[in-house]
C-alpha positions in Angstrom: 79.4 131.8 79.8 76.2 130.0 81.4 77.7 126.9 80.4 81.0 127.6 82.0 79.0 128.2 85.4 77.1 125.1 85.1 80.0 123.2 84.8 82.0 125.0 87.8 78.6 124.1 89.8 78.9 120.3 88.8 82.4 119.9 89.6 82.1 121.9 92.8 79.2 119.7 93.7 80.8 116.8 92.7 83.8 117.6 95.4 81.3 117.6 97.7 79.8 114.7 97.0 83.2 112.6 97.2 83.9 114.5 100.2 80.7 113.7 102.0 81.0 109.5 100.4 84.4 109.4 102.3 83.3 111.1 105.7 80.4 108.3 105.4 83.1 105.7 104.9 85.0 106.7 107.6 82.4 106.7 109.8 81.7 103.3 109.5 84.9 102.1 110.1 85.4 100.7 114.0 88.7 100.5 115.6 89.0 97.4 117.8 90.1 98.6 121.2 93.4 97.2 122.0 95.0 97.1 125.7 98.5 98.2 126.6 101.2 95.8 127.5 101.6 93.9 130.7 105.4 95.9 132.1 108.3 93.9 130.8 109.8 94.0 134.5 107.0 91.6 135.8 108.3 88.1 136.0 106.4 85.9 133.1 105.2 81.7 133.8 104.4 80.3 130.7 101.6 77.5 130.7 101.1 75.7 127.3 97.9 74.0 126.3 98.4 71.0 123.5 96.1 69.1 122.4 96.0 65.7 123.9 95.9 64.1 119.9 97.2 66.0 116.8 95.0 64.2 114.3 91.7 65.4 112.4 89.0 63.3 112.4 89.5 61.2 109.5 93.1 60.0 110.6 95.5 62.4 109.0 98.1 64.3 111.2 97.6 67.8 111.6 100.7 70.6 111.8 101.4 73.2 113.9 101.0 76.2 111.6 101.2 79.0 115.2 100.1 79.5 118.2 97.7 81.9 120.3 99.1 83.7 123.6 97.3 85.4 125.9 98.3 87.3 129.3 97.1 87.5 132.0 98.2 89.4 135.9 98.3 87.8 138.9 99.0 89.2 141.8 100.5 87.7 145.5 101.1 89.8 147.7 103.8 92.2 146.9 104.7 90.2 144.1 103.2 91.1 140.5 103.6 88.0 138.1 102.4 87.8 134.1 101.0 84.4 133.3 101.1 84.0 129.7 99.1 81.4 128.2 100.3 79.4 124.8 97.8 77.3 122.9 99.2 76.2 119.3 97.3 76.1 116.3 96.9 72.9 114.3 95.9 72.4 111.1 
């Protein structure tokens, strides 16, 4: 009988402890703010940046393997534009 109430203790206590280990874990964890969406409505420019030369520094020609965008608002009077920014990726 003792036995059998020592080993209900441990495994109750051992729920615990994994409970406790995965509130700490979770804690820890940050979420990266993210903004909304620019309104699709809003007219859109796009303005690409390249690269003035596509090769690496020892000669070889590098690929386009993406791109970044970003967006940004602008605002004229009574006019809401999004500029949206395009930079490629090279590799």
């Amino acid at each position: 009988m003792l036995n059998y109430l020592i080993d209900t203790d441990i495994a109750a206590g051992g729920a615990e402890l994994e409970a406790l280990q995965l509130a700490l874990i979770e804690g820890k964890v940050r979420q990266q703010p993210k903004r909304a969406a620019l309104p699709a409505q809003f007219p859109r420019t796009q303005i690409h940046h390249e690269r003035k030369n596509s090769f690496c520094r020892c000669g070889c020609a590098l690929k386009r393997i993406g791109e970044d965008a970003g967006e940004k608002l602008g605002y004229t009077p009574s006019v809401c534009t999004v500029e949206r920014y395009i930079r490629e990726k090279l590799a």
